[in-house]
C-alpha positions, 0 to 999 in steps of 0.5 A: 469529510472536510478538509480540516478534520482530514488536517486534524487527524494528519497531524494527530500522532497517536491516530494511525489512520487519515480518512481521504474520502468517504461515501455512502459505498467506500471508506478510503483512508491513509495508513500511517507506517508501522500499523498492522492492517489487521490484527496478527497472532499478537495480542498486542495487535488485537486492538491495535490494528487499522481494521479495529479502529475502522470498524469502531469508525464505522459502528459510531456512524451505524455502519459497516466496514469490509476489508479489501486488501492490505499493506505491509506492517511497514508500508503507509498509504492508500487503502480501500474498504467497503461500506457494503457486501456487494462493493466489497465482492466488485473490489476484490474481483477488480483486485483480482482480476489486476483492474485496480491502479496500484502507484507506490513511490519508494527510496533505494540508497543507489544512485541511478541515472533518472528515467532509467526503467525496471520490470520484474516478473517472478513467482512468490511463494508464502509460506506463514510469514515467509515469502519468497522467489519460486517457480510458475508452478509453487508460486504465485506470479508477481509483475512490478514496474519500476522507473527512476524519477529523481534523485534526492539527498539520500538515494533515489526516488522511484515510481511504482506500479504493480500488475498484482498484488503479492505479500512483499512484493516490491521489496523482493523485486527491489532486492532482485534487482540488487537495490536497497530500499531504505528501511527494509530490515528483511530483504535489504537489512537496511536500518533507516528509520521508516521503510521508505515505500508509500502507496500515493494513489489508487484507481478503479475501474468503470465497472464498480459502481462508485461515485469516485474512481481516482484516490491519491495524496501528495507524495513523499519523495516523488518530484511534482515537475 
């Protein structure tokens, strides 16, 4: 897709999506905040959801979208989705098997010194649409990776990385660590405006067969210097 299509849909209000990158193999989109990344037991989320709008993308084309993985409803960033079965079985094993670069940056109120590091490991149990902090053997573990890289007018910036992929992860590690990330209503009970947790790149592994490996866009609130 050309640049001013991608300028387009960026500055379109109503679509909840930007396509990054496209191929004949994989569909990479930005979600915007606020979006379900499928539909839930809500009706009003039935035709409202990224899932839905990227498969009526795809039959207009006469093609396929598979689903690889999500973001939370609040969450806006990079998502992956594949244009055939055996992309899409190649891209869950690499999630799986915590071969897939997941970089998020977010915004907690505290001011903390810059360079400063966190790592949190856990164990999360879900449990409908609950989830939270158990044991090694109820839950699920959960390694996340926290550095401070610049201050900003309402808190601090952070860079993310994660070892794995649990349903609110970095928000619980955040809350654990006793931070609060801007906008998170369940953990943090904070009422900013957005929650403030973007997922800005992603990387893939040598071992799927694709012609591009490295997505990003520009970040939120993370310094370039």
């Amino acid at each position: 897709m050309d640049q001013k299509r991608i300028a387009e849909m960026k500055e379109n209000p109503k679509a909840p999506y930007y396509i990054v990158y496209e191929d004949s193999a994989l569909l990479v989109v930005y979600k915007k905040r606020e979006v379900f990344t499928i539909a839930t037991p809500d009706p009003k989320t039935y035709h409202h959801n990224l899932f839905y709008y990227l498969q009526a993308y795809s039959k207009a084309n006469h093609e396929t979208v598979y689903l690889i993985h999500r973001l939370d409803f609040e969450t806006s960033g990079l998502m992956l989705f594949a244009k055939t079965p055996a992309i899409q079985n190649a891209l869950k094993t690499a999630f799986e098997t915590h071969d897939v670069g997941r970089y998020y940056e977010a915004v907690v109120k505290e001011s903390l010194p810059v360079g400063k590091h966190y790592d949190v490991q856990q164990y999360l149990l879900e449990e409908g649409a609950n989830v939270h902090v158990s044991d090694p053997e109820h839950g699920k573990e959960a390694i996340t990776h926290v550095e401070v890289k610049n201050p900003i007018q309402i808190g601090s910036a952070l860079a993310i990385t994660i070892d794995t992929g649990r349903k609110n992860q970095i928000r619980i590690a955040l809350h654990s660590l006793g931070l609060t990330l801007l906008g998170d209503k369940r953990y943090s009970a904070n009422e900013a405006k957005r929650m403030y947790l973007n997922a800005y790149r992603l990387t893939l592994p040598e071992s799927i067969p694709v012609a591009q490996r490295v997505f990003s866009v520009e970040p939120l609130w993370l310094n370039n210097d």
